[in-house]
KEDREN-524174 format. One record per residue: residue number from 1; residue in one letter; x, y, z of N, C-alpha, C in turn. Coordinates in steps of 0.05 Angstrom, whole numbers, padded with zeros to 5 digits. Layout:
N
NUM/a/X/Y/Z/X/Y/Z/X/Y/Z
...
This chain:
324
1/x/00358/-00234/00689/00384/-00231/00676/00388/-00201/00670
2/x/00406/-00186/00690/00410/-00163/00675/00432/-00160/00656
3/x/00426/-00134/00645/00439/-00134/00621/00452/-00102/00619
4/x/00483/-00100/00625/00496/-00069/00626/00498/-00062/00591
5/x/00502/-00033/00596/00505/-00014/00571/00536/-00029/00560
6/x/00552/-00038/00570/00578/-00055/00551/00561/-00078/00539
7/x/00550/-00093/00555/00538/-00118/00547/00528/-00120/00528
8/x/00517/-00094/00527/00487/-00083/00499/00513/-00088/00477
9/x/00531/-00069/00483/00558/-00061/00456/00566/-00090/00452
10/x/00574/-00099/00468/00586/-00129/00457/00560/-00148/00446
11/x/00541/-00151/00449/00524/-00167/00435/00518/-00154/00408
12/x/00511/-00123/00408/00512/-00120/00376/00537/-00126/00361
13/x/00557/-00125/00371/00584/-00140/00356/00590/-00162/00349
14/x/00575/-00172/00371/00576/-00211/00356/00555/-00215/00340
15/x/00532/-00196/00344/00516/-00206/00322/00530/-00197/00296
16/x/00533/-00172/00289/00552/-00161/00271/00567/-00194/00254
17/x/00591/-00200/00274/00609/-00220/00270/00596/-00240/00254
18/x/00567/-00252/00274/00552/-00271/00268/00543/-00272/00246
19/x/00535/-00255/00234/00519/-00256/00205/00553/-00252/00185
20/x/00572/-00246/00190/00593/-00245/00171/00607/-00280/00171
21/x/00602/-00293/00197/00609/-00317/00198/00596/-00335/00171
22/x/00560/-00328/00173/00548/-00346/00162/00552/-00340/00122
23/x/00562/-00314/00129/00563/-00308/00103/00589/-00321/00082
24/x/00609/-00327/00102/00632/-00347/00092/00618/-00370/00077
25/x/00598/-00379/00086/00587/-00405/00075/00568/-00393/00053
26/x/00547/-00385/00056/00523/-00375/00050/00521/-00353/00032
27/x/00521/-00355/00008/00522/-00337/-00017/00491/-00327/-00025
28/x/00495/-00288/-00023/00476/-00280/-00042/00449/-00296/-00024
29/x/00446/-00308/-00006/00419/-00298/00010/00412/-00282/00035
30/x/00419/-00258/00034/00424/-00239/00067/00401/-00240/00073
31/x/00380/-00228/00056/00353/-00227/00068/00337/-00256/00082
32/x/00335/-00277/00070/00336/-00299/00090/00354/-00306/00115
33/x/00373/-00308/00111/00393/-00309/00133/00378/-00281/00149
34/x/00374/-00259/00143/00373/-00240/00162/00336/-00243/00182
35/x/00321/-00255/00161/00299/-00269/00177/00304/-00289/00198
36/x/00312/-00317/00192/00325/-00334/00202/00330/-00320/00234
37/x/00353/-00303/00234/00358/-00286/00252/00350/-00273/00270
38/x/00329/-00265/00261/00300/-00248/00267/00286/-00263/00287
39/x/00278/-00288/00271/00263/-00316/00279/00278/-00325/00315
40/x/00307/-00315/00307/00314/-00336/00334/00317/-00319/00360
41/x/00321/-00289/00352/00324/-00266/00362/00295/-00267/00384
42/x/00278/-00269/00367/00254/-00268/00367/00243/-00284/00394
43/x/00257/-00303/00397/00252/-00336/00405/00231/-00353/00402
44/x/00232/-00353/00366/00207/-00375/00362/00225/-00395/00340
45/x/00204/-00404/00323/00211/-00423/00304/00212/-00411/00282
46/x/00224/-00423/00254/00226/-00415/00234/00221/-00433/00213
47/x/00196/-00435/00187/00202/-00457/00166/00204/-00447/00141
48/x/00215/-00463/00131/00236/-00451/00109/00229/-00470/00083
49/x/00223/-00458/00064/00212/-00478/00042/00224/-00464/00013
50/x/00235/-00479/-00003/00250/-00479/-00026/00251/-00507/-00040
51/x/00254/-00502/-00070/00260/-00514/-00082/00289/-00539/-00075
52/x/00284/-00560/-00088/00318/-00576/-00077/00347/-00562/-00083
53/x/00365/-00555/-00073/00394/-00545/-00080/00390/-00521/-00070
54/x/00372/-00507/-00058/00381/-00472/-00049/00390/-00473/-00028
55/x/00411/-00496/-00016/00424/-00493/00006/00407/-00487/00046
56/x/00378/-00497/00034/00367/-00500/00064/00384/-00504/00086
57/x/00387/-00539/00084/00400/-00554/00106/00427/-00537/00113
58/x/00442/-00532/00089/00465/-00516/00101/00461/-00497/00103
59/x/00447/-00486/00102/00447/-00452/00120/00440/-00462/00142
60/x/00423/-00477/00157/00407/-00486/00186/00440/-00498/00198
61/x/00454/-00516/00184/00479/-00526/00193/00502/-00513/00197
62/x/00499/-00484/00176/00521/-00469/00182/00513/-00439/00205
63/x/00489/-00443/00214/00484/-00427/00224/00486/-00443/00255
64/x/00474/-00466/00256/00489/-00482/00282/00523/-00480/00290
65/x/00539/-00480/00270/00567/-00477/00282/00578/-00445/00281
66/x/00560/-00429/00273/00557/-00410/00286/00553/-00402/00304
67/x/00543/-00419/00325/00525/-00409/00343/00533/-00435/00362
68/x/00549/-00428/00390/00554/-00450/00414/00543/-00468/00423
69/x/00524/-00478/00404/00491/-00496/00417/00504/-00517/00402
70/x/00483/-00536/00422/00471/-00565/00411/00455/-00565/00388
71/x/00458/-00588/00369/00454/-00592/00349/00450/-00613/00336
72/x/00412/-00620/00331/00412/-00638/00312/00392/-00643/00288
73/x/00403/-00664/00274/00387/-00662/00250/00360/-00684/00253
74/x/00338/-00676/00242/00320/-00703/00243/00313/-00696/00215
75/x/00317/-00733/00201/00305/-00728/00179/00272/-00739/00172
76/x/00252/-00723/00173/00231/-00741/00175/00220/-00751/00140
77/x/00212/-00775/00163/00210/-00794/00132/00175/-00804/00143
78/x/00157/-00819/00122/00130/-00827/00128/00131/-00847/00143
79/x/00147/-00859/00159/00153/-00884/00179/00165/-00874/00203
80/x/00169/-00847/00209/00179/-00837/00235/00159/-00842/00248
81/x/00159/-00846/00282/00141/-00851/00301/00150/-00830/00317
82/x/00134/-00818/00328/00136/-00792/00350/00156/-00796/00371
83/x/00153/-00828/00375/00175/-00837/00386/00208/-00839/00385
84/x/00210/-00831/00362/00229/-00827/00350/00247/-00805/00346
85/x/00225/-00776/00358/00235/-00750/00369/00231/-00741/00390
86/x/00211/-00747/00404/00212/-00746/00428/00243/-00758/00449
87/x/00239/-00787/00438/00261/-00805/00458/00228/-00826/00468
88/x/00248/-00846/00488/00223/-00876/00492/00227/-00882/00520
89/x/00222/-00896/00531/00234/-00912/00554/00242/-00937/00549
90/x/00263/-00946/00567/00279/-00970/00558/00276/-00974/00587
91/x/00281/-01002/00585/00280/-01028/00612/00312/-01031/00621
92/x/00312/-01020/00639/00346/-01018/00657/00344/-01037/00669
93/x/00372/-01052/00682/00372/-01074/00708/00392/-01059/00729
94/x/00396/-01049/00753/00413/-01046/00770/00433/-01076/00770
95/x/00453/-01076/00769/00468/-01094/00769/00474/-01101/00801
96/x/00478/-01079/00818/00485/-01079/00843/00464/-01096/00859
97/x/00439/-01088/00853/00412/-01097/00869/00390/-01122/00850
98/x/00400/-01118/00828/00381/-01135/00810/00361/-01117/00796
99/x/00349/-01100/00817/00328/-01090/00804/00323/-01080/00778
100/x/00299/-01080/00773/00285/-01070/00737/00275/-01051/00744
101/x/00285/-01035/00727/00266/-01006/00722/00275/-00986/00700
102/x/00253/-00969/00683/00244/-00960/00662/00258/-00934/00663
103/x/00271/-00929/00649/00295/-00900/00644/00282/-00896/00613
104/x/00277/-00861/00616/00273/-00848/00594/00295/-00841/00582
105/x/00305/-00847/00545/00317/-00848/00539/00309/-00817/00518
106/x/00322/-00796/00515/00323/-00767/00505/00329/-00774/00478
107/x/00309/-00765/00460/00303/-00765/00437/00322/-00745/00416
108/x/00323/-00741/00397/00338/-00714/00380/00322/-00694/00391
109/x/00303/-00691/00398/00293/-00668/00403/00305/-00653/00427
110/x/00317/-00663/00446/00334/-00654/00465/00356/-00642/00451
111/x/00359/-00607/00447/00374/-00601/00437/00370/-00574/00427
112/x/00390/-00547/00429/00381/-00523/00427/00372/-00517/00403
113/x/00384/-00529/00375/00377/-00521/00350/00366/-00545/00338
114/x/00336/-00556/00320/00328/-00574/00313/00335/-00568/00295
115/x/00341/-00589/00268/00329/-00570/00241/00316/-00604/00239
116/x/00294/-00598/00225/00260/-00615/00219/00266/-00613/00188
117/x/00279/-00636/00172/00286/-00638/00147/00257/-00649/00140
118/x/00247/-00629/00120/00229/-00649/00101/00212/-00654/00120
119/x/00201/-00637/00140/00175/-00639/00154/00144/-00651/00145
120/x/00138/-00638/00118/00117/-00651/00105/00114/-00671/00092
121/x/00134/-00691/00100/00144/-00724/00087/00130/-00742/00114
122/x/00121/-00721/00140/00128/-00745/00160/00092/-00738/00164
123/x/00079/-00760/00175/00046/-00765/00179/00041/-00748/00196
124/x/00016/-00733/00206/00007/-00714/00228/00006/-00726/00257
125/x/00009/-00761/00266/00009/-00762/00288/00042/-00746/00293
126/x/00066/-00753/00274/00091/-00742/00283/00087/-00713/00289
127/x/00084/-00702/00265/00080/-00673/00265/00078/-00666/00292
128/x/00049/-00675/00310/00037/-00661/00323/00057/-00666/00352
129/x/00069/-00685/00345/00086/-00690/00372/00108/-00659/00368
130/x/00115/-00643/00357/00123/-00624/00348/00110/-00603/00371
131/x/00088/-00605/00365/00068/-00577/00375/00072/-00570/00408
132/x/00073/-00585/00431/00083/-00575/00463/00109/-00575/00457
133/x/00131/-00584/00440/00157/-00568/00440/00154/-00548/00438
134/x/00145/-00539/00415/00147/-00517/00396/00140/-00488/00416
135/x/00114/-00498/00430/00097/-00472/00446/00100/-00476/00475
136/x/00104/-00495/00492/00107/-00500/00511/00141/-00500/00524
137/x/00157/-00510/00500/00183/-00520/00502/00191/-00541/00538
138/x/00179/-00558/00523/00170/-00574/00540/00159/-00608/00530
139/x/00171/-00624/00545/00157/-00648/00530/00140/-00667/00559
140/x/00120/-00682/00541/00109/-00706/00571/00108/-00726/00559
141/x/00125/-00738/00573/00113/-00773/00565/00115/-00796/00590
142/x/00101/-00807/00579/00087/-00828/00606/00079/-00809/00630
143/x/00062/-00795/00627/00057/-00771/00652/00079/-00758/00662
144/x/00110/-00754/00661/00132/-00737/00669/00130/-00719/00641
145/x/00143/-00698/00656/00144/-00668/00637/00170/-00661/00646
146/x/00190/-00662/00617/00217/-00660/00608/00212/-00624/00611
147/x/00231/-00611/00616/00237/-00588/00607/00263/-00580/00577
148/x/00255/-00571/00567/00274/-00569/00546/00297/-00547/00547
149/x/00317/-00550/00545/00341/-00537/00541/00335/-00504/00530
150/x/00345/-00480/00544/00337/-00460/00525/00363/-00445/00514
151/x/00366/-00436/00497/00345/-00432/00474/00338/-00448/00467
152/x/00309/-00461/00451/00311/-00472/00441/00296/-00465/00414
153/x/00310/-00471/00387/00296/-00463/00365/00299/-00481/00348
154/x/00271/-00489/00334/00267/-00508/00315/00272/-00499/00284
155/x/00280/-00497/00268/00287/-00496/00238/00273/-00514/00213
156/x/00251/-00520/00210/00233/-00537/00182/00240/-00535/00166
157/x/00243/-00553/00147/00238/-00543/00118/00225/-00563/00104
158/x/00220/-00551/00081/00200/-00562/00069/00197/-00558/00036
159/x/00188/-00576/00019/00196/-00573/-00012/00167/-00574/-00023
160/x/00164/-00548/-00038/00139/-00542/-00043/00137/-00547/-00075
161/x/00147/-00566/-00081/00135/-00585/-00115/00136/-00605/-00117
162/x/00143/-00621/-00091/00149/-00648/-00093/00126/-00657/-00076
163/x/00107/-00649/-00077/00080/-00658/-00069/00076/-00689/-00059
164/x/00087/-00710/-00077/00076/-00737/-00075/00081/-00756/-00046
165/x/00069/-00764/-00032/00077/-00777/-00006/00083/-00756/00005
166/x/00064/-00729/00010/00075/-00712/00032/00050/-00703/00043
167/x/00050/-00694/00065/00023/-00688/00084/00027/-00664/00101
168/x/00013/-00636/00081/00006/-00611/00085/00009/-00612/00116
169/x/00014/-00590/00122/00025/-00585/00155/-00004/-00560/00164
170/x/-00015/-00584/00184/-00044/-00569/00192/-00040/-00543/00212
171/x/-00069/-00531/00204/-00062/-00489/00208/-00045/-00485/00227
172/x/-00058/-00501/00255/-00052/-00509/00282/-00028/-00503/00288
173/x/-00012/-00527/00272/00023/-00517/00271/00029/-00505/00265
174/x/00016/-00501/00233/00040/-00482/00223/00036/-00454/00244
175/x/00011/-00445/00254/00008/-00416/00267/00033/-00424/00288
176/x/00042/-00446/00299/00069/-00445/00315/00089/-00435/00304
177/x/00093/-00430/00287/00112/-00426/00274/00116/-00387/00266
178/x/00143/-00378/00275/00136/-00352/00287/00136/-00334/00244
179/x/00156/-00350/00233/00157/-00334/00209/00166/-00366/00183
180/x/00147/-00351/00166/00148/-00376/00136/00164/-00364/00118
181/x/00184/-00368/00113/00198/-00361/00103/00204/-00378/00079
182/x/00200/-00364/00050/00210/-00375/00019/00238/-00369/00009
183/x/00245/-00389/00002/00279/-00386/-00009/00278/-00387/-00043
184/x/00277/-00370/-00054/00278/-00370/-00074/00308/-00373/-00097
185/x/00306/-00381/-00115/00333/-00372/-00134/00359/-00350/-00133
186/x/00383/-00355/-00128/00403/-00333/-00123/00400/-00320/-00145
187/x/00411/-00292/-00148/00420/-00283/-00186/00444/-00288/-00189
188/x/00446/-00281/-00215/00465/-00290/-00235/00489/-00288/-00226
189/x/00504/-00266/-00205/00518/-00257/-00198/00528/-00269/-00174
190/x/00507/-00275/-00151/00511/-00291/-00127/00509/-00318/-00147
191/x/00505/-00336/-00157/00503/-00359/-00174/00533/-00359/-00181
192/x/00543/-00347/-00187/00577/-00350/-00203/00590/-00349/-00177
193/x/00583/-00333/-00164/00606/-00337/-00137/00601/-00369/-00117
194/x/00578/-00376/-00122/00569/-00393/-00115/00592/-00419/-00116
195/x/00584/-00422/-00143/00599/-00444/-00173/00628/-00446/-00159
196/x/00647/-00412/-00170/00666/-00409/-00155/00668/-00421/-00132
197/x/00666/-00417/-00105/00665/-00421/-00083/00663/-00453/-00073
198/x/00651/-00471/-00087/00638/-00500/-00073/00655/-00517/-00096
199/x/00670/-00506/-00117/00680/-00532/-00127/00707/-00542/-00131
200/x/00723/-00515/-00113/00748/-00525/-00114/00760/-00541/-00087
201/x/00783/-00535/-00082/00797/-00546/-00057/00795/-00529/-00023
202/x/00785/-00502/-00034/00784/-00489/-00001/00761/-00493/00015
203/x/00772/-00501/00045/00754/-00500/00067/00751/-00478/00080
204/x/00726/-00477/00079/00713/-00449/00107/00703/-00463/00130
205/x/00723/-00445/00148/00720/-00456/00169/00700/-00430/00188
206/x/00683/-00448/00201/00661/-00430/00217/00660/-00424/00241
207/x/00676/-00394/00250/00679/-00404/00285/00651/-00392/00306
208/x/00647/-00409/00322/00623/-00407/00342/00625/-00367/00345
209/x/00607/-00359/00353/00604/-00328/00360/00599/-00319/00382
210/x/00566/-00334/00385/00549/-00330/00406/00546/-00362/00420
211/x/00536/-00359/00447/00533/-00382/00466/00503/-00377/00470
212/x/00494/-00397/00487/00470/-00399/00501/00464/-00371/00513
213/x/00481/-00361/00528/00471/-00339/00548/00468/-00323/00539
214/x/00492/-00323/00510/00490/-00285/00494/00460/-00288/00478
215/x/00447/-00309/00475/00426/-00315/00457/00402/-00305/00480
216/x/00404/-00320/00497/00379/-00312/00515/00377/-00286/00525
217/x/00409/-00263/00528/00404/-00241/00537/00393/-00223/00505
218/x/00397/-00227/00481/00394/-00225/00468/00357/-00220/00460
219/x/00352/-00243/00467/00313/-00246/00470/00312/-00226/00486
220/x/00321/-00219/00509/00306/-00211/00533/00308/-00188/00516
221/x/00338/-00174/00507/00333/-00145/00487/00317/-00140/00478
222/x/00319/-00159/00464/00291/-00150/00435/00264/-00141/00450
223/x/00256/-00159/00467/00244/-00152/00483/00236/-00116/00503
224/x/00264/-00107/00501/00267/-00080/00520/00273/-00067/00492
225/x/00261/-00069/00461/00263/-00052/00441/00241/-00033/00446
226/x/00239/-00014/00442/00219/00007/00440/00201/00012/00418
227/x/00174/00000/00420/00157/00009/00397/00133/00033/00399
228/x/00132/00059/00383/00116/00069/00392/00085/00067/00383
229/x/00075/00081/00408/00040/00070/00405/00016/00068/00382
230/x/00038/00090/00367/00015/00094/00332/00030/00069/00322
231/x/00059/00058/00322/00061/00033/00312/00046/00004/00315
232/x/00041/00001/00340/00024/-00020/00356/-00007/-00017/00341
233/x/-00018/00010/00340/-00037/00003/00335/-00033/00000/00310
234/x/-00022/00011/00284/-00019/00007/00254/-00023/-00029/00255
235/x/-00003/-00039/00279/-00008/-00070/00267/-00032/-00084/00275
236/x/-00048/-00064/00306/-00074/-00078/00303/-00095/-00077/00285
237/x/-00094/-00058/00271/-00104/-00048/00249/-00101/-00064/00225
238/x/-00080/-00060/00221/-00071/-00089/00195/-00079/-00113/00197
239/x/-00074/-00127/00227/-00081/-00152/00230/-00104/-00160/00236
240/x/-00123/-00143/00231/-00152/-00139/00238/-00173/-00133/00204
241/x/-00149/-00121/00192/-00150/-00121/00166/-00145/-00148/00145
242/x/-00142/-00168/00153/-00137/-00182/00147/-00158/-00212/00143
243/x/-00173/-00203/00162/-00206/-00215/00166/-00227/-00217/00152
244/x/-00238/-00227/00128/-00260/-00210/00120/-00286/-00207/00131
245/x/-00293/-00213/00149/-00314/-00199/00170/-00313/-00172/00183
246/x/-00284/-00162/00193/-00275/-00142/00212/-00257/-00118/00179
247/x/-00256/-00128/00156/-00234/-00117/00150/-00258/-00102/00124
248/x/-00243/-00077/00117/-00264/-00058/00098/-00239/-00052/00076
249/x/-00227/-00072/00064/-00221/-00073/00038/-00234/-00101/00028
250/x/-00247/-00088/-00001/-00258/-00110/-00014/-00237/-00128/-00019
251/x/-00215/-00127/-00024/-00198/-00143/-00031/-00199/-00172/-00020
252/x/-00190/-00169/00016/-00201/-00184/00027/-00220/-00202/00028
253/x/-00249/-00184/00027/-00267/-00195/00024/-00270/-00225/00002
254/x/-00260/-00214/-00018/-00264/-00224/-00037/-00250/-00247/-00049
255/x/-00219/-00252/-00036/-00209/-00277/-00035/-00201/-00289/-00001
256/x/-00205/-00277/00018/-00188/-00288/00045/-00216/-00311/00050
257/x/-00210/-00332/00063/-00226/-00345/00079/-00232/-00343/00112
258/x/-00195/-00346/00121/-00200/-00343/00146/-00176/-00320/00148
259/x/-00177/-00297/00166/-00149/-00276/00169/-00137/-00281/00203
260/x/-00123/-00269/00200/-00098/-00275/00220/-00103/-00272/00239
261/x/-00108/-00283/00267/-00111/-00285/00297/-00092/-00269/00316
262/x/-00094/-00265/00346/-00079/-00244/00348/-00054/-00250/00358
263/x/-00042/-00279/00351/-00017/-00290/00357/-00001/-00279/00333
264/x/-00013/-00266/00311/00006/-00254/00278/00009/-00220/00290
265/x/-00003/-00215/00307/00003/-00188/00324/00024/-00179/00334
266/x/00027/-00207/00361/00051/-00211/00375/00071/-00215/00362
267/x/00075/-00234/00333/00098/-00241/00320/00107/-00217/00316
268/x/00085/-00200/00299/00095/-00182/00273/00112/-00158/00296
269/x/00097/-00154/00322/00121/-00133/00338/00149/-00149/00348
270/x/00135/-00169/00354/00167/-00182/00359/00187/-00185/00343
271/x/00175/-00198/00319/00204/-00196/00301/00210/-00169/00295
272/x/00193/-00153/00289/00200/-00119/00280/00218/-00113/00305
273/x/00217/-00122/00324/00228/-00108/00341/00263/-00128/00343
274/x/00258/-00148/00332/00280/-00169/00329/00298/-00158/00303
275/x/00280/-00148/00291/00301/-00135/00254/00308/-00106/00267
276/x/00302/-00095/00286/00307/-00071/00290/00340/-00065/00309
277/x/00332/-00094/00325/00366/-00097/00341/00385/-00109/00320
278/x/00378/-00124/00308/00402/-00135/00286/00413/-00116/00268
279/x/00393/-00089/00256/00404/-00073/00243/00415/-00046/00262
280/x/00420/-00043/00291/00431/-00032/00309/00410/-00011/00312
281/x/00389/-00011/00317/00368/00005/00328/00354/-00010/00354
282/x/00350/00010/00373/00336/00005/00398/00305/00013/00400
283/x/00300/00029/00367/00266/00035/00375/00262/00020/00331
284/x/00229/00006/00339/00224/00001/00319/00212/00028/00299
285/x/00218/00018/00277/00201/00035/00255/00183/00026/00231
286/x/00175/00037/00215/00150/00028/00205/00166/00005/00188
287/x/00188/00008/00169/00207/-00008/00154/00207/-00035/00171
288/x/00212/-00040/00193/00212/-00064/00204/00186/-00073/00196
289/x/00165/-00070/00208/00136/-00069/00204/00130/-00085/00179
290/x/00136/-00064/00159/00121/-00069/00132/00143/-00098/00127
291/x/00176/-00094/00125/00185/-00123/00120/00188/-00143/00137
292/x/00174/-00152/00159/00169/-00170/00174/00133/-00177/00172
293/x/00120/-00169/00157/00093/-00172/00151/00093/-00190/00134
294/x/00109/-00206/00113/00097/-00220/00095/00108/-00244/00105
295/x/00140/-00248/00118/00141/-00268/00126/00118/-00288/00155
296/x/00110/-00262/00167/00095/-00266/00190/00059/-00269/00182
297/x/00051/-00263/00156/00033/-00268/00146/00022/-00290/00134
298/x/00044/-00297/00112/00041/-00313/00088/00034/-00351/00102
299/x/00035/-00352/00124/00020/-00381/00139/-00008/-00378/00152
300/x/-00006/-00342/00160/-00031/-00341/00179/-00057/-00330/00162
301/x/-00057/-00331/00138/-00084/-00316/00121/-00089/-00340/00112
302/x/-00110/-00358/00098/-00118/-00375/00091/-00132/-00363/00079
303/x/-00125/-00368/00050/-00144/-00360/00014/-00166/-00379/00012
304/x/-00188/-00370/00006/-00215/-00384/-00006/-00203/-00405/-00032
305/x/-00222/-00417/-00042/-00217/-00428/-00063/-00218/-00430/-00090
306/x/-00229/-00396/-00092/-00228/-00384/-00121/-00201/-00365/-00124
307/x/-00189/-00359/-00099/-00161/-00345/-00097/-00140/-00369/-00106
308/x/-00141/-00391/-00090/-00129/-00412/-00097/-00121/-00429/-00126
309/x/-00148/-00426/-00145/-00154/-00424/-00175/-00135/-00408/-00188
310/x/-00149/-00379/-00181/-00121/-00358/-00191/-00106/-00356/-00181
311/x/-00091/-00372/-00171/-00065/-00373/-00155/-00063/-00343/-00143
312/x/-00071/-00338/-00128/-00077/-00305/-00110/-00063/-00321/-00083
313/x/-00048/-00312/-00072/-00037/-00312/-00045/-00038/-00294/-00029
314/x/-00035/-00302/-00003/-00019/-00288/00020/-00015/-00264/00016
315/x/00005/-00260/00009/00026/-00250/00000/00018/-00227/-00013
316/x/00003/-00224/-00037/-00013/-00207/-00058/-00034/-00198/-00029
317/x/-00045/-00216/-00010/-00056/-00193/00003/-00047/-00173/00019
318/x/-00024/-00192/00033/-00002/-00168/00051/00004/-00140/00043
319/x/00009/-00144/00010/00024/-00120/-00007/00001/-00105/-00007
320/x/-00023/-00112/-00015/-00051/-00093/-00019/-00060/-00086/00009
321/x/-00052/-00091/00030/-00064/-00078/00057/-00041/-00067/00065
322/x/-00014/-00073/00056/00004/-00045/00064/00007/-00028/00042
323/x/00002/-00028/00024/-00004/-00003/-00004/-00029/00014/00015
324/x/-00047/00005/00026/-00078/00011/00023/-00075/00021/00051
């Protein structure tokens, strides 16, 4: 797919557009929305975990009619069967000839934008039916291998206090998952406009921006971003730092269990190189770097279980190996 010097101009304009579309809906969270973005830019997955009411599902929904794709919702519950997202086979009759025969019937998962409601509600045989979408983009069942629609990007979320009847999402996956992203509380200020905004009589209406093609020429960009060589290595360095076998801050040492593999490598230049076209730059810089490191971190470090005690995260290590 080539891609001319207008083409370049008109895709940073709809992205431009694109993030002002979502913003009609979506109050006082840019920096999520601008990960999100990152995430799809990127072409991976994204899971998204907040408390109930910070507007998950509708940002994943308003960012779908933003965007010219297919679109659906799965809500997983502890009685979903894999079967159930994948798609099944059903028993056909030719009417013409009589004959019987077995037609694969396309599941929700056929479809450019997933969003995975409440992912850690549903058991790990579902989950894992997840995992050759996610990395393969691709499904098999009964020995045929579906190809999946591209783009294709999955959207999770997930509620991190409502613990009861829910089943932790193993390393495996989550490392599928390109950036973990926390939704925290609006302020006081985005909160009133909020209130304002959702309780009277006006409709916002959301018009499509981008299509399939502008999305995929889009990846291939990010892709043709420019990162230079002391940057690459800074992140092998970091993500090597992250280990405590390979890494020479005690810090590390002293709460990490397991550190980041070199699939948190590839993310961390990709999306840096994905936040670097959305804010209209063609070469990355260290700023991308450092704020695409905690989202691209905070699944792939695994804390011991005296960090865990003192609630020490991720996160607290990210900040101490980019301070350090």
């Amino acid at each position: 797919m080539e891609i001319t010097e207008s083409t370049v101009q008109q895709l940073q304009e709809k992205l431009v557009q694109l993030q002002q579309e979502i913003q009609k809906v979506i109050i006082g969270q840019e920096p999520i929305v601008a990960e999100i973005l990152v995430a799809l830019l990127a072409g991976g997955h994204c899971l998204l975990e907040g408390v109930p009411g910070l507007a998950k599902t509708l940002m994943v929904r308003t960012l779908s009619q933003a965007l010219d794709l297919s679109f659906r919702r799965i809500q997983f519950t502890p009685d979903l069967m894999p079967t159930d997202i994948i798609g099944t086979e059903i028993l056909e009759e030719d009417h013409a000839t009589g004959r019987r025969f077995f037609k694969f019937n396309r599941g929700p998962l056929f479809a450019n934008i997933i969003l995975a409601d409440e992912i850690n509600r549903t058991p790990p045989k579902t989950q894992s039916a997840l995992l050759e979408a996610m990395q393969e983009f691709e499904i098999t069942y009964g020995g045929q291998t579906y190809v999946l629609d591209r783009p294709f990007f999955i959207l999770a979320t997930q509620n991190p206090i409502e613990q009861a009847g829910t089943y932790p999402l193993p390393e495996a996956q989550l490392d599928r998952f390109l950036l973990y992203v926390k939704i925290g509380y609006p302020n006081a200020e985005a909160e009133t406009a909020i209130l304002n905004s959702t309780t009277g009589n006006k409709q916002v209406k959301v018009t499509p921006v981008l299509g399939a093609v502008d999305i995929q020429q889009l990846q291939q960009l990010v892709r043709e971003v420019s990162i230079n060589e002391d940057l690459v290595q800074y992140v092998a360095t970091l993500i090597r730092s992250t280990r405590p076998d390979t890494s020479t801050v005690p810090y590390v040492k002293e709460w990490v269990r397991w550190g980041a593999g070199p699939r948190a490598g590839q993310a961390l230049i990709l999306t840096a190189k994905a936040r670097a076209l959305l804010k209209g730059r063609y070469a990355v810089v260290m700023e991308d770097i450092r704020a695409m490191a905690y989202p691209v971190l905070r699944h792939r470090v695994l804390m011991n279980f005296r960090a865990e005690a003192e609630h020490i995260t991720a996160d607290h290590v990210t900040e101490v190996l980019l301070s350090s």
